[in-house]
N, C-alpha and C positions, 0 to 999 in steps of 0.2 A: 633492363638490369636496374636502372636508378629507378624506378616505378617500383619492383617490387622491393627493392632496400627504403624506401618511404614507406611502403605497406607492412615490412615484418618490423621496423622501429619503431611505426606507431602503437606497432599491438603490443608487444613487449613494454616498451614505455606505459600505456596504459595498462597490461595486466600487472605489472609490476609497481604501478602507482595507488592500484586499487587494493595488494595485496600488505603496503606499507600503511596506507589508511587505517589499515579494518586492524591493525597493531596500535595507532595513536588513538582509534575510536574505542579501543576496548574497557576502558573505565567507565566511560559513561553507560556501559549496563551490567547488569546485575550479576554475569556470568559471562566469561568469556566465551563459551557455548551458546550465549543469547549472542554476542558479536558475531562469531561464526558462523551463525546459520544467515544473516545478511546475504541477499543475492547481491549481486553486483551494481544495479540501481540504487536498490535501497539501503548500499553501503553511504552514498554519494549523498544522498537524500537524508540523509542523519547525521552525515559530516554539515552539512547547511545547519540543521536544526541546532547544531551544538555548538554553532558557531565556527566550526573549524573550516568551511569552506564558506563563501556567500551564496547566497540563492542563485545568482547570474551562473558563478563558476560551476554552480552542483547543474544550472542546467545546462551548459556548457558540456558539462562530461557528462548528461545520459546525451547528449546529440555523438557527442563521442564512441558513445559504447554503439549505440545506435549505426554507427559507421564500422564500427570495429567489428561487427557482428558481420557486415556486408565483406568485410576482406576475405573470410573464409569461403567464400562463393565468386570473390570476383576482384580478381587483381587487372582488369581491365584499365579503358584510359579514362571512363565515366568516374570508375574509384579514384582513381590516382588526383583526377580535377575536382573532386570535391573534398578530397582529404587535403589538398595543399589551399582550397579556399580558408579553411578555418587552422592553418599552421601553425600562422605566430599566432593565434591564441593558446590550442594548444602548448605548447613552447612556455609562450606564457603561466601557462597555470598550471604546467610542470614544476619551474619555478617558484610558484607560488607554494604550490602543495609542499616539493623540498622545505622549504620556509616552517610551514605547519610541522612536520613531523620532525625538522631539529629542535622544536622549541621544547 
């Protein structure tokens, strides 16, 4: 039960993290249509570039997505131990990103 409520809060947490980015990243292009079409990586990867995430944090969250991608196939204990290894960072740069998008 506490394995799969760490699995669907991380994913929620993260899609819902990526879907507030890709709102604070929309001026820096040309078109909000150019924002839009961002997959999910290269939302992250252009938050770095613009200054709005650091490089550490942007690679931080594709090892995230990287992970998030694996809960759809496996709420197992291998998921569970490797999503609670990188927590408090996650955590962390939850916090952080909140930070980015009140400013």
């Amino acid at each position: 039960m506490y394995r799969n409520a760490l699995a669907k809060t991380f994913e929620m947490t993260l899609e819902q993290s990526g879907k507030l980015l890709r709102k604070k990243i929309t001026p820096y292009f040309p078109t909000k249509k150019a924002a839009d079409t961002l997959v999910f990586k290269d939302l992250f990867r252009s938050a770095a570039k613009y200054g709005l995430l650091s490089q550490d944090e942007a690679a931080r969250r594709l090892k995230y997505r990287d992970n998030r991608n694996n809960t759809a196939r496996d709420y197992g204990r291998k998921f569970a131990q490797e999503t609670l290894s990188f927590i408090k960072d996650f955590i962390k740069d939850a916090k952080n990103l909140k930070e980015v998008i009140d400013e």
